[in-house]
C-alpha positions in Angstrom: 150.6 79.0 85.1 151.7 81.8 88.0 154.6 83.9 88.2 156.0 84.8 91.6 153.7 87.3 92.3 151.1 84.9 92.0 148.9 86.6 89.0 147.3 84.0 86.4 149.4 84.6 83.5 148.2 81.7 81.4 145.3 79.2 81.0 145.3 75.7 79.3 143.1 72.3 79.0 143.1 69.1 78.0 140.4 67.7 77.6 140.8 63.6 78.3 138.3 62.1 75.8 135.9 64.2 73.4 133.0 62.7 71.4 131.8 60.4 74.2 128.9 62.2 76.1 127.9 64.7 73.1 129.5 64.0 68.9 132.5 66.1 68.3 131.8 67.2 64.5 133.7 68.3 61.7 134.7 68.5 58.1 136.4 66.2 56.3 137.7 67.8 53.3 137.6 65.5 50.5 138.6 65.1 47.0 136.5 64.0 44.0 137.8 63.0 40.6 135.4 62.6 37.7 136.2 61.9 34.3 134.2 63.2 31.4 132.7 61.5 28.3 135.6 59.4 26.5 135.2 62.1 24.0 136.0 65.5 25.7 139.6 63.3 27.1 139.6 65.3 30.2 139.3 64.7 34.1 138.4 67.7 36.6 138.6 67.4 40.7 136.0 68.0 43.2 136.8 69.1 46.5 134.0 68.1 49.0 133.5 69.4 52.6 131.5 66.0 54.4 130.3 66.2 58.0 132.3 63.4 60.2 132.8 62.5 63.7 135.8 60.6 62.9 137.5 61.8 66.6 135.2 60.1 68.8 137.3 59.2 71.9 140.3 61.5 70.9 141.8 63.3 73.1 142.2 66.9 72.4 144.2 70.3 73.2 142.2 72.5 73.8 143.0 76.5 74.5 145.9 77.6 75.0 145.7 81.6 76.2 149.0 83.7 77.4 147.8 86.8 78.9 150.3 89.5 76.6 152.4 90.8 79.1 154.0 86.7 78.7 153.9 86.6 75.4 157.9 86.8 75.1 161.2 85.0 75.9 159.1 81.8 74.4 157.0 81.5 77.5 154.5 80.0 75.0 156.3 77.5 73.6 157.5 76.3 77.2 153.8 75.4 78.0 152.8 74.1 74.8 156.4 71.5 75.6 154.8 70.9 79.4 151.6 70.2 78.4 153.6 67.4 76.3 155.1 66.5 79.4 152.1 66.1 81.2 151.1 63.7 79.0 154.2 61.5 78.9 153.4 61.4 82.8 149.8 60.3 82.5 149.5 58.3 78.9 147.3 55.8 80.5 144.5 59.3 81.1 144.1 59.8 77.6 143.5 58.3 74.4 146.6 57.0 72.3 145.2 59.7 69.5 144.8 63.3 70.1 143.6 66.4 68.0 144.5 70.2 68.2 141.9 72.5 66.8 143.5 75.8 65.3 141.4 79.1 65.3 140.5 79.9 62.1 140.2 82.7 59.5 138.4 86.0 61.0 137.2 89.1 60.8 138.4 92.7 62.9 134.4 92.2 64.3 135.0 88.8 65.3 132.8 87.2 62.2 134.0 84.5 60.1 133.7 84.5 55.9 133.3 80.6 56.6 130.7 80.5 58.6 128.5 83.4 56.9 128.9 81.5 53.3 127.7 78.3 54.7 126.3 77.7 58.1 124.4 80.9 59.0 122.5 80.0 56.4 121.2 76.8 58.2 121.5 78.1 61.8 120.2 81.9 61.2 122.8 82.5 64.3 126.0 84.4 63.9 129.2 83.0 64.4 129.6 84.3 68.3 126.0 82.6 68.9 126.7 79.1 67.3 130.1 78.8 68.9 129.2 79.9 72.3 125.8 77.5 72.0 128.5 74.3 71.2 129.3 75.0 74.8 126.3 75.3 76.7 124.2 72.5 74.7 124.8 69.1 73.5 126.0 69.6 70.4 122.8 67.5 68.9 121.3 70.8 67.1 124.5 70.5 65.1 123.1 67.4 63.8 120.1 68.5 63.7 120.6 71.4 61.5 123.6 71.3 59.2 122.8 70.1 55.7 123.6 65.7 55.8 125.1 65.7 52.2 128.6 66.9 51.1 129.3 70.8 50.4 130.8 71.7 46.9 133.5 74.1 48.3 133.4 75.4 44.2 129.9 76.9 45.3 131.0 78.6 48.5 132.3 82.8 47.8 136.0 83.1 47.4 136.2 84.9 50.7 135.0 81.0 52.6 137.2 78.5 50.2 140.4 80.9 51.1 139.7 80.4 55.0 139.4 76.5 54.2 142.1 74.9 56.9 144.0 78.3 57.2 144.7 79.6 60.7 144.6 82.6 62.3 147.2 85.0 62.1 147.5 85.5 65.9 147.5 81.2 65.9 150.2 80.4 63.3 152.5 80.2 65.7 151.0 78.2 68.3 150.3 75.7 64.9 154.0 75.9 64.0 155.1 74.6 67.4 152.8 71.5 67.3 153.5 70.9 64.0 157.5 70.7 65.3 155.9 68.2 68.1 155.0 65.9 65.4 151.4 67.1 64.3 150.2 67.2 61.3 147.1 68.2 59.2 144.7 65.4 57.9 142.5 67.6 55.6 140.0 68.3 58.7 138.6 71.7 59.7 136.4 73.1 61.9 132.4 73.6 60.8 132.1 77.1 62.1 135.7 79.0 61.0 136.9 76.1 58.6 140.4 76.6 61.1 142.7 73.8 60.2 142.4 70.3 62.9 146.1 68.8 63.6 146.4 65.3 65.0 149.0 62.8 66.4 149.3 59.7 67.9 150.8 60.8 71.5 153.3 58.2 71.7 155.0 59.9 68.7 155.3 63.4 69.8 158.2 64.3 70.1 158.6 65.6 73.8 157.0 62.6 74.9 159.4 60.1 72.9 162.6 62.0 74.4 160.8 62.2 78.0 162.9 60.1 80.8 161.6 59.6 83.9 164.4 60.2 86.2 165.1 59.7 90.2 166.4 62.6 92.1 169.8 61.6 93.3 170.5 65.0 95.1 169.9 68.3 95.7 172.8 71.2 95.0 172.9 75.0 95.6 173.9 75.1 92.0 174.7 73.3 89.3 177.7 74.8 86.7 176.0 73.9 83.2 174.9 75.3 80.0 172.3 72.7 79.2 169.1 73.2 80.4 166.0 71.1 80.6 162.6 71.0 80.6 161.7 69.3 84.1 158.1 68.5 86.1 157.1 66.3 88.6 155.1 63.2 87.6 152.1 63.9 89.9 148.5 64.9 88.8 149.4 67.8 90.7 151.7 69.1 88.0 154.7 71.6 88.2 157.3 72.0 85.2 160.2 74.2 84.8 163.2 74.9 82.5 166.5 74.7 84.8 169.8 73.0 84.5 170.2 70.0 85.5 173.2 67.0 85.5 171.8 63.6 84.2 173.0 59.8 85.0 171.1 57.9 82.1 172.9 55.0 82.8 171.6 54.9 86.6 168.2 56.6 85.4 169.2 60.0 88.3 169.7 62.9 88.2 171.3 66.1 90.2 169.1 69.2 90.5 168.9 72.5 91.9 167.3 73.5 95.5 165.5 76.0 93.5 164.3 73.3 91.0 163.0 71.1 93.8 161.5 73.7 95.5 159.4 74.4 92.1 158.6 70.8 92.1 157.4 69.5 95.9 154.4 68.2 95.3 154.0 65.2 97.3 153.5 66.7 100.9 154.1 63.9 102.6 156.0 64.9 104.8 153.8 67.4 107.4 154.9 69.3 111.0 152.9 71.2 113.1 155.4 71.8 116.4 152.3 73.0 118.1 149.7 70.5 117.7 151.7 67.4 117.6 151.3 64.1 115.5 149.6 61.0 117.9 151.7 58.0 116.4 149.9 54.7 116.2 152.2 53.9 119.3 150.9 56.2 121.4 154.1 58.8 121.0 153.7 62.1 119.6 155.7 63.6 117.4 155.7 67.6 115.7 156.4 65.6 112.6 154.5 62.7 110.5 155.5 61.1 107.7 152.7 60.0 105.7 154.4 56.7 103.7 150.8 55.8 102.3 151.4 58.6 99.9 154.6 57.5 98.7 152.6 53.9 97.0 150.7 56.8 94.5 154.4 57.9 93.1 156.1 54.7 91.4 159.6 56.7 91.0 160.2 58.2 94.6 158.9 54.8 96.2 161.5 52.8 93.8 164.0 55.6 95.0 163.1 55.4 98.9 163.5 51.5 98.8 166.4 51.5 96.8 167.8 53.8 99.7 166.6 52.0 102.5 168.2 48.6 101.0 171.6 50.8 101.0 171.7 51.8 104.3 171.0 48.3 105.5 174.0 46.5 103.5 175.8 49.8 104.6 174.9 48.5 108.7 174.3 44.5 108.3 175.7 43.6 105.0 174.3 41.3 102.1 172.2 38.9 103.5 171.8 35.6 101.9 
């Protein structure tokens, strides 16, 4: 995301499938009950951390950084809603499921209580090393290394059960807001910081279930409402805003801004070059060309440009039988 003076003021990805080309681990967090000899009369639970890859082909959220001059008037929770967005546009890019890791639990030097109870001990890394190697690598030396049978969580220090699917501080609120979307937290952490793993089904979250795919009827200087909306194109070439807006559900349009379509050209079909002109497959030139080929790529303003066309010639001819 850019501001008007063009400076980077935010970063996001998500990433389409995980698990495919290298195993996406983590821990399941499990309970154990056992029941003692028939004459103590008692039953005690065991919580168990056991090494998964149960999101293989997920999709997945991943970072979502707002540099912190934009951390304000809930410019974060705009993009967490347009990345939503983006994926109401493009369901058939992703899987149906998709997972959030949240940052977990710690330190003011960056090292985690997780980490140091249980997997330094396998890796001999520190935190910073074995997370930064999960992205340079194939992940197999996680495999490779981490213990294959299920952790007693009883055994870890206190310090490592507390950070057990508890997120950050500075992430609590970005956890909050998917948690609204429809989220939720399936006893899954991470295996280096234990932060908590949310998932959902993308058809169920909730800006994608009250998404509308709209045609834009017209374009006006201003529009005199107090609703506002969250609005993007439906190209790969994504743009999102939050303007007002007039809606016609019952004719799927829609009135907008000039502003708001100005945020929101993204099909450049339409090129001119008064200098160099156009060579028309008849020979004419022209300082303008209108590239229809591009119009087959976007389903809604193709619908709208025929439905337009078919208009203006009952307008001139009539109905014809």
């Amino acid at each position: 995301w850019r501001d008007w003076s063009s400076d980077v003021c935010s970063s996001d990805l998500i990433e389409a499938r995980i698990g495919v080309e290298a195993p996406f681990y983590s821990y399941k967090l499990s309970s154990r009950i056992k029941t003692l000899h028939q004459s103590f009369k008692k039953q005690y639970e065991d919580e168990l951390l056991i090494l998964v890859n149960d999101h293989h082909n997920y999709s997945e959220f991943c970072t979502l950084y707002l540099t912190p001059k934009y951390r304000r008037d809930k410019c974060g929770s705009f993009l967490s809603r347009a990345r939503c967005l983006f994926l109401a546009q493009h369901q058939n890019r992703f899987s149906p499921n998709i997972v959030a890791e949240m940052r977990g639990i710690t330190t003011k030097n960056g090292s985690s209580p997780f980490w140091n109870a249980l997997g330094y001990h396998f890796f001999h890394l520190s935190f910073v090393e074995a997370d930064n190697l999960t992205m340079s690598s194939d992940k197999q030396f996680i495999a490779d290394c981490m213990p294959e049978f299920p952790i007693y969580v009883k055994l870890l220090p206190k310090a490592a059960q507390n950070a057990i699917g508890k997120p950050h501080p500075s992430t609590a609120p970005a956890m909050h807001l998917l948690i609204k979307e429809g989220f939720h937290y399936n006893r899954y952490v991470d295996i280096f910081d234990a932060g908590p793993m949310l998932e959902a089904k993308i058809s169920q979250i909730n800006t994608v279930k009250q998404s509308k795919l709209l045609i834009i009827e017209k374009v006006q200087k201003s529009i005199q409402s107090d609703e506002r909306f969250l609005i993007s194109n439906s190209n790969i070439n994504f743009r999102a805003t939050k303007a007002h807006a007039k809606l016609n559900e019952h004719n799927n349009t829609c009135v907008i801004t000039q502003k708001t379509a100005e945020l929101l050209l993204h099909i450049n079909a339409i090129k001119l070059n008064p200098r160099k002109p156009f060579r028309w497959a008849s020979g004419w030139k022209s300082p303008i060309y209108c590239d229809n080929r591009l119009v087959l790529s976007y389903p809604a303003i193709r619908n709208f440009i025929k439905h337009e066309l078919a208009k203006n010639i009952e307008n001139l001819y009539g109905i014809i039988p």
